[in-house]
C-alpha positions as CSV (number, residue, x, y, z in Angstrom):
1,X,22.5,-15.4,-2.1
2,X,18.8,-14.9,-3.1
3,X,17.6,-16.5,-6.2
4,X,14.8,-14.1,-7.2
5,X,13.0,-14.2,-11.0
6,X,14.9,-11.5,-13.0
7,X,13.4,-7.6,-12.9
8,X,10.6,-8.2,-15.5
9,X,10.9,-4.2,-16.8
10,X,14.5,-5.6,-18.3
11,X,12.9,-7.5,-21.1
12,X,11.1,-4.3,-22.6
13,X,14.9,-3.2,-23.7
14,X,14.6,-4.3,-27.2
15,X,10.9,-2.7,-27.5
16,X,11.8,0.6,-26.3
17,X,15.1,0.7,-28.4
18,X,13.0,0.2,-31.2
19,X,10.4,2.6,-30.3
20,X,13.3,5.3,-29.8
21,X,13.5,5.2,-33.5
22,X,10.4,6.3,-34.7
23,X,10.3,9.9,-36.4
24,X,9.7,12.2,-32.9
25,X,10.8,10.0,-30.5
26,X,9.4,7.4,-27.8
27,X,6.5,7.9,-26.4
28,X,7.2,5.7,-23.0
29,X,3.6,4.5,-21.4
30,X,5.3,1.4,-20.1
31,X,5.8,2.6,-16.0
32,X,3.7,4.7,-13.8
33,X,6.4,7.4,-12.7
34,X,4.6,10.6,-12.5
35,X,5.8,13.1,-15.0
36,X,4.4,16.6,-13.6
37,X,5.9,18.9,-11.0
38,X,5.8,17.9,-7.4
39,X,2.9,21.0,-6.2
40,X,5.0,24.3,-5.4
41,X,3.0,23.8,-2.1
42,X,4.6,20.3,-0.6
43,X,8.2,21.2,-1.8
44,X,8.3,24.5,0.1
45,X,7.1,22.3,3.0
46,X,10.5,20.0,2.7
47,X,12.3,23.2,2.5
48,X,11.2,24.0,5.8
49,X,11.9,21.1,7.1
50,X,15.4,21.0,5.9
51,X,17.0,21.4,9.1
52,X,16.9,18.0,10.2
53,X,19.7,17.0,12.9
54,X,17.6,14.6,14.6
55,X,16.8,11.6,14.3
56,X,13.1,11.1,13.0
57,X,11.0,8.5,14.7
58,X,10.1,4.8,13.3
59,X,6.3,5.0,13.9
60,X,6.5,8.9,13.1
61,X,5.4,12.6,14.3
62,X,2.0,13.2,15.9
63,X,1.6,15.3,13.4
64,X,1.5,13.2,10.3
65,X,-0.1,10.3,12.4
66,X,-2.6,13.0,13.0
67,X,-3.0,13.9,9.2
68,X,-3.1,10.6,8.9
69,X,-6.3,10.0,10.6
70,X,-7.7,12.9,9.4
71,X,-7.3,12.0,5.8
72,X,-9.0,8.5,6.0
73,X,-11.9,10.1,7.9
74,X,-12.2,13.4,5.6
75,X,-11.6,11.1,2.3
76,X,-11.9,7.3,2.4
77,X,-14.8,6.9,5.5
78,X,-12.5,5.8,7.6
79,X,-13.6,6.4,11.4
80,X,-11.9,4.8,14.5
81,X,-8.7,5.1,13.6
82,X,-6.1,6.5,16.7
83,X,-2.5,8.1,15.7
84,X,-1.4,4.7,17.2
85,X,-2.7,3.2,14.3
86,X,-0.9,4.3,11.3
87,X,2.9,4.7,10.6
88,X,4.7,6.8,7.8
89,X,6.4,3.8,5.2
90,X,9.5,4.4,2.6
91,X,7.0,4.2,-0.1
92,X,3.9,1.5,-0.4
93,X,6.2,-1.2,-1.9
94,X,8.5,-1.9,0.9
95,X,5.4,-2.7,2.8
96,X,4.2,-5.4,0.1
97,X,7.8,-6.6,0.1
98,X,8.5,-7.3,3.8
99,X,5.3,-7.6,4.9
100,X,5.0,-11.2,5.3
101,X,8.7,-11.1,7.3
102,X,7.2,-8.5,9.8
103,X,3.9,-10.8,10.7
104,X,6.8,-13.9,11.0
105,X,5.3,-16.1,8.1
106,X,7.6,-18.5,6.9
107,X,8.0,-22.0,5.0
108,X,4.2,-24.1,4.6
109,X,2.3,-20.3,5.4
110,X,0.2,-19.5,2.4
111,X,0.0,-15.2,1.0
112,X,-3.0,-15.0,-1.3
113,X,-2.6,-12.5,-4.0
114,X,-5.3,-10.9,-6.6
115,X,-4.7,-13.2,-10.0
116,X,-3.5,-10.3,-12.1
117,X,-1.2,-8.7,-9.9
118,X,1.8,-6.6,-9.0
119,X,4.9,-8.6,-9.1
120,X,6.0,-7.5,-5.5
121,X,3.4,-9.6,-3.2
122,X,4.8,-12.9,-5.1
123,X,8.0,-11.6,-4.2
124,X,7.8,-10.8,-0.7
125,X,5.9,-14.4,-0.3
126,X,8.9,-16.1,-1.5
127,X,11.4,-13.6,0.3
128,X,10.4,-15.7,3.4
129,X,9.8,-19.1,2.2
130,X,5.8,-18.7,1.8
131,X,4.1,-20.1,-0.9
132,X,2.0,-17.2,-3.1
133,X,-1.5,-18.4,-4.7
134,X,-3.1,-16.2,-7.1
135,X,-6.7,-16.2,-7.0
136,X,-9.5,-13.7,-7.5
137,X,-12.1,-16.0,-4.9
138,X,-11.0,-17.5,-1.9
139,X,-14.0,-20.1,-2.2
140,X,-11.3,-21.8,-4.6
141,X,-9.0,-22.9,-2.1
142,X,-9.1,-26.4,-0.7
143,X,-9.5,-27.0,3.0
144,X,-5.8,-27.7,3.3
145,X,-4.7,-24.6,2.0
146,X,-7.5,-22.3,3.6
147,X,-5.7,-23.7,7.1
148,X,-2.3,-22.6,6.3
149,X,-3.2,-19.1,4.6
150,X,-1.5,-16.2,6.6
151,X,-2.0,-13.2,4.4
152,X,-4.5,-12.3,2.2
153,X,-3.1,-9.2,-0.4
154,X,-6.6,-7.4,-1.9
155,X,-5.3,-4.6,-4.3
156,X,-8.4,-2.3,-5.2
157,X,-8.0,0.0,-7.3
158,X,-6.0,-2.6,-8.9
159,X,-2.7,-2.5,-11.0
160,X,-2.6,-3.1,-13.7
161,X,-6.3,-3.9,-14.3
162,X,-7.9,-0.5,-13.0
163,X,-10.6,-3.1,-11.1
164,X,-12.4,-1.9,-7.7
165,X,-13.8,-4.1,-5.6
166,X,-16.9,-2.5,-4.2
167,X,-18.0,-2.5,-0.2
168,X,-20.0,-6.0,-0.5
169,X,-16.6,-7.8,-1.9
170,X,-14.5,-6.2,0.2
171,X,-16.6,-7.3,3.3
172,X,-16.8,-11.0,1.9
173,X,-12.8,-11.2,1.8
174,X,-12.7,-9.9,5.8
175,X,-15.5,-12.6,6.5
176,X,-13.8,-15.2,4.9
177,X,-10.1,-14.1,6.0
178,X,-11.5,-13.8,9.6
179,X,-13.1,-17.8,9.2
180,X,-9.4,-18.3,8.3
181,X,-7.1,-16.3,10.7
182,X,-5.6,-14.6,7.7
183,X,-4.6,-10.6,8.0
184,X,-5.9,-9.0,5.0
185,X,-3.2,-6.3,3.3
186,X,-5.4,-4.0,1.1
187,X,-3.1,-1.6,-1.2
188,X,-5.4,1.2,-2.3
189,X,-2.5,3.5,-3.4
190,X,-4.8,4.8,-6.3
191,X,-7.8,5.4,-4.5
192,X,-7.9,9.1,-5.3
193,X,-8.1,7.9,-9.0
194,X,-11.1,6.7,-9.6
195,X,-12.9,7.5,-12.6
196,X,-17.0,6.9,-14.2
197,X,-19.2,5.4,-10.9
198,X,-15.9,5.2,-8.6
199,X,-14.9,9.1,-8.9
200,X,-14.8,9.5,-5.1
201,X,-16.4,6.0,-4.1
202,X,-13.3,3.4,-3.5
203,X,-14.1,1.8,-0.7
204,X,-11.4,1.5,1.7
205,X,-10.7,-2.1,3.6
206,X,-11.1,0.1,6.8
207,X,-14.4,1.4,6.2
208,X,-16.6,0.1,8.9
209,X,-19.5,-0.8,6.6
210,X,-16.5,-3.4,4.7
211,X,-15.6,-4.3,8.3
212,X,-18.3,-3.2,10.7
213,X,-16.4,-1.2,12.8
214,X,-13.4,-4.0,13.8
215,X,-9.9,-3.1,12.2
216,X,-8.3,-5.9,14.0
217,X,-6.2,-7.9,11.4
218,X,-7.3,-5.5,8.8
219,X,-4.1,-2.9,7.2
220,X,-4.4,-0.8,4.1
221,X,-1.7,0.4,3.0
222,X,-1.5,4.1,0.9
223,X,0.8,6.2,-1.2
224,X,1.5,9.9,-1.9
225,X,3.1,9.0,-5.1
226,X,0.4,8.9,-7.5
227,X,-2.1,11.4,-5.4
228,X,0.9,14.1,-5.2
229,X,3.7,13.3,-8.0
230,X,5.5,12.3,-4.7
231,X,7.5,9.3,-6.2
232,X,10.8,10.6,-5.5
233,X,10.0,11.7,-2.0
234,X,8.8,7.7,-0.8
235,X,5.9,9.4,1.0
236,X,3.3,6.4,2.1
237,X,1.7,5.1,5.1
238,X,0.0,1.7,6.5
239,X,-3.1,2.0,9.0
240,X,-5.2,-0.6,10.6
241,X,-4.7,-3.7,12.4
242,X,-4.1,-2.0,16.4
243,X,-3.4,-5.5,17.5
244,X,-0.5,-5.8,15.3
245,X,0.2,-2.4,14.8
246,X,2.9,-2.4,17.6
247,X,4.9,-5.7,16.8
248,X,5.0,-3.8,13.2
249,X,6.4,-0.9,14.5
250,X,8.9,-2.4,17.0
251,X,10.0,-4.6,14.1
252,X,10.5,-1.0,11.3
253,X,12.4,0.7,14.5
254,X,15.3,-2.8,14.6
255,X,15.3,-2.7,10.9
256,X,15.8,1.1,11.0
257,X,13.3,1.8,8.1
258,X,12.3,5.7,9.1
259,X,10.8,7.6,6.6
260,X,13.1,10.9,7.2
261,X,12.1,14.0,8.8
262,X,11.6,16.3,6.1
263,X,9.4,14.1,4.4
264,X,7.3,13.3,7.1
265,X,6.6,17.4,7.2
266,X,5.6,17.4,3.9
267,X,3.1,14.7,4.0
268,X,1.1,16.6,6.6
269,X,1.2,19.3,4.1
270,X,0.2,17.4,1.3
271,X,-2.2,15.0,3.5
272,X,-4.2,18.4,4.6
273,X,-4.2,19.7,1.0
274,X,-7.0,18.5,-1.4
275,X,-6.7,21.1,-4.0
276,X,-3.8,20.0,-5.2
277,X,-4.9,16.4,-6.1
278,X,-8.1,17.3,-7.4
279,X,-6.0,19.4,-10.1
280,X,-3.6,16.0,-10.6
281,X,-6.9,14.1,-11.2
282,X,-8.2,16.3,-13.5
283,X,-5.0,16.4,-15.8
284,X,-4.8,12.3,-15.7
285,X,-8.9,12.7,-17.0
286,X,-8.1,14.8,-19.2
287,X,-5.2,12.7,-20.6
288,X,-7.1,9.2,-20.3
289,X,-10.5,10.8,-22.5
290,X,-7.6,11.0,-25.2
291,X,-6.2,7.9,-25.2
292,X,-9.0,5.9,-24.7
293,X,-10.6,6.3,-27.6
294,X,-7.6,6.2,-29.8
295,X,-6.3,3.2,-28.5
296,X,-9.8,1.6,-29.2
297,X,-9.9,2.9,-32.6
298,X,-6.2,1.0,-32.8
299,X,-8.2,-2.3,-32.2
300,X,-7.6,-2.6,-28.6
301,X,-10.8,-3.5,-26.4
302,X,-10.5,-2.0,-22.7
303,X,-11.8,-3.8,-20.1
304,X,-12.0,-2.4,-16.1
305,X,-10.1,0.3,-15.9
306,X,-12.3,2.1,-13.9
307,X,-9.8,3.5,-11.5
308,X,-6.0,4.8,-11.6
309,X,-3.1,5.5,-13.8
310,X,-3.6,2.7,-16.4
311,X,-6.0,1.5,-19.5
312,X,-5.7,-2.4,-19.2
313,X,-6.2,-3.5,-22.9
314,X,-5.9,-6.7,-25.1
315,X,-6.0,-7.0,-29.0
316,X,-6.8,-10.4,-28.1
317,X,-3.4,-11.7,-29.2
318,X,-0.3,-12.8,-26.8
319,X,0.7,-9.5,-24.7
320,X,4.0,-9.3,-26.3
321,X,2.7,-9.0,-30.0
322,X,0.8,-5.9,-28.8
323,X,3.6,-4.5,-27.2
324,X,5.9,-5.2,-30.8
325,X,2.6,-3.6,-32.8
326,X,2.9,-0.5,-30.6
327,X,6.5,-0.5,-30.5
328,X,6.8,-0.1,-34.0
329,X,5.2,3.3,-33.8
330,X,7.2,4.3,-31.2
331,X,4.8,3.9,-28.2
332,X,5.9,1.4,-25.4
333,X,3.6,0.0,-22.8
334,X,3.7,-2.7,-20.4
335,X,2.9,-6.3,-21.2
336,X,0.4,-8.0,-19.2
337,X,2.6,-10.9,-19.0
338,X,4.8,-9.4,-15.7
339,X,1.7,-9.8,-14.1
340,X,0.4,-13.7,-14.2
341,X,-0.9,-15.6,-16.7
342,X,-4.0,-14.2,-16.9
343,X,-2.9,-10.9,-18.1
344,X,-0.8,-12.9,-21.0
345,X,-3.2,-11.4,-23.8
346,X,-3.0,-7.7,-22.1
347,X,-1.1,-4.9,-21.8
348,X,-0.9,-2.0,-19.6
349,X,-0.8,1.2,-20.9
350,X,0.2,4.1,-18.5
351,X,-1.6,7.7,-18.3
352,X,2.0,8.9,-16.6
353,X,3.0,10.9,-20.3
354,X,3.0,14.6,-20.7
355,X,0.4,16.2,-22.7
356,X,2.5,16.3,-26.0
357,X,3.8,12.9,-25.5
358,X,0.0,11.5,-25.1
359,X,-1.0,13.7,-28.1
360,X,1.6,12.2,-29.9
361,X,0.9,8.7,-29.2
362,X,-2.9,9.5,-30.0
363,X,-2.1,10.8,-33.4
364,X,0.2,8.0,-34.2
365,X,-2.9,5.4,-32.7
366,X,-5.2,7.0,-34.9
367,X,-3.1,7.5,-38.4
368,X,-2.4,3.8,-38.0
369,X,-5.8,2.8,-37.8
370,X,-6.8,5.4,-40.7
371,X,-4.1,3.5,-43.1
């Protein structure tokens, strides 16, 4: 059997059973599970598609390869990419998790991962016997381990920290990774979410001014979920790399991970649709200019945060403190702890609330702080 750490989310039992308590209920900012409707427009698309007797294809239709395409080049910069170099995925985290099995790393390979980070890329690391490193600068790895790196993992916008790496750090990590051998893996599942300077300007690892104009080695990897409220659906994508491309797809099509047929139909829909996520992105605004400031007025100092679903904040106290302090007023977030020890005087709160749950918390924040 695998011996993997325990499901970190498990420990925040206690806080949100305390939480539950408080006069009008939890207000839960601990995950990033959209809360609002999946857009009338995309869910009459998997109606239409519901006639399915087929089986759907591994690498997926032309015409969400197509859309695809299309959607890099219309919204991330993204030119050069060919339909043979994308594929549907069962949501972005099955791609962090086997990952490193696909490319065939194994015991003494090295995945480099950001040093706040998403539990999953340690995970798939040790699901194949890799050792992870967590570091924000490759210059800090010895000459030993810069031989046996594999995978680099750049996660920009990053969760839980809300941190974009601009175009000049971006291209540094493909120089460097290139001097190595290493792929680089960039997850930029909330690049529709950036906010202040980066409202429209994450830079995509496949941007030929990151990578001047040569994806070889070079995936990113992108999700409807956040964009589209398409959680449930496990609508995402990988693109990049045409040199490995194919071994990636051969390996998906023996593993029989197909994103299914109906789904892929609605990603062209919501792939060729902007409107609807420029309405998402304006309700998330709209909820994040009200939480900010109260949870700043609570004592919390925000720092990045400058992109996605979450306000990374610290009291300047151990992470689970925080969470206890919020708890007791019946707000739970997510402790910076689940991701590294440099997040261990953090915590993640999540914009994923409806409007009266956020307006709740924010009066709660605030009466607090009035006391």
């Amino acid at each position: 059997m695998l011996e993997l750490p325990d499901y970190p989310w498990n420990q925040l039992a206690p806080y949100r059973e305390q939480a539950s308590a408080y006069p009008g209920g939890v207000v839960d900012l601990s995950i990033g599970t959209p809360i609002d409707s999946t857009p009338q427009v995309i869910q009459q698309a998997l109606a239409d598609a519901a006639n399915s007797h087929g089986y759907p294809t591994t690498h997926g239709t032309i015409e969400v390869r197509q859309a695809i395409v299309d959607w890099f080049a219309r919204r991330r910069n993204v030119t050069g990419l060919s339909t043979d170099d994308v594929m549907p995925t069962v949501g972005s985290k099955e791609m962090v998790a086997w990952l490193p099995l696909f490319l065939g790393l194994g015991a003494g390979d090295i995945v480099v991962r950001p040093e706040i980070a998403y539990p999953t890329y340690d995970i798939g690391a040790q699901l194949v016997g890799a050792t992870p490193i967590a570091t924000d600068d490759l210059s800090e790895l010895t000459a030993e381990q810069r031989e046996r790196v594999k995978l680099i993992w750049v996660n920009s916008p990053g969760n839980p920290t809300g941190k974009v790496r601009d175009t000049a750090q971006l291209a540094g990590i493909v120089a460097q990774a290139r001097e190595m051998g290493a792929v680089v893996a960039s997850d930029e599942c909330y690049a529709e979410l950036g906010w202040d300077e980066y409202e429209g300007q994450v830079p995509s690892i496949l941007d030929p001014a990151v990578n001047g104009g040569n994806l070889d080695d070079l995936f990113a990897l992108y999700s409807l979920s956040k964009q589209s409220n398409l959680a449930g659906y496990r609508a995402a994508f990988v693109a990049g790399a045409p040199n490995l491309m194919p071994s990636l797809v051969n390996s998906r099509k023996h593993a029989g991970m197909i994103v299914p047929g109906p789904i892929q139909h609605a990603m062209v829909v919501a792939l060729n649709d902007d409107e609807h996520v420029a309405a998402q992105r304006e309700l998330y605004r709209a909820r994040r200019d009200m939480l900010r400031p109260a949870l700043e007025n609570f004592g919390l100092a925000i720092e990045d945060s400058v992109a996605g679903l979450y306000l990374w904040c610290t009291a300047g106290r151990p992470s689970f403190e925080t969470i206890g302090a919020l708890a007791e007023l019946g707000i739970v977030a997510g402790p910076g702890a689940f991701y590294g020890t440099a997040g261990e005087r953090h915590v993640r709160v999540a914009l994923t609330a409806s409007d009266e749950r956020i307006a709740a918390a924010v009066e709660r924040l605030n009466s607090s702080a009035n006391r």
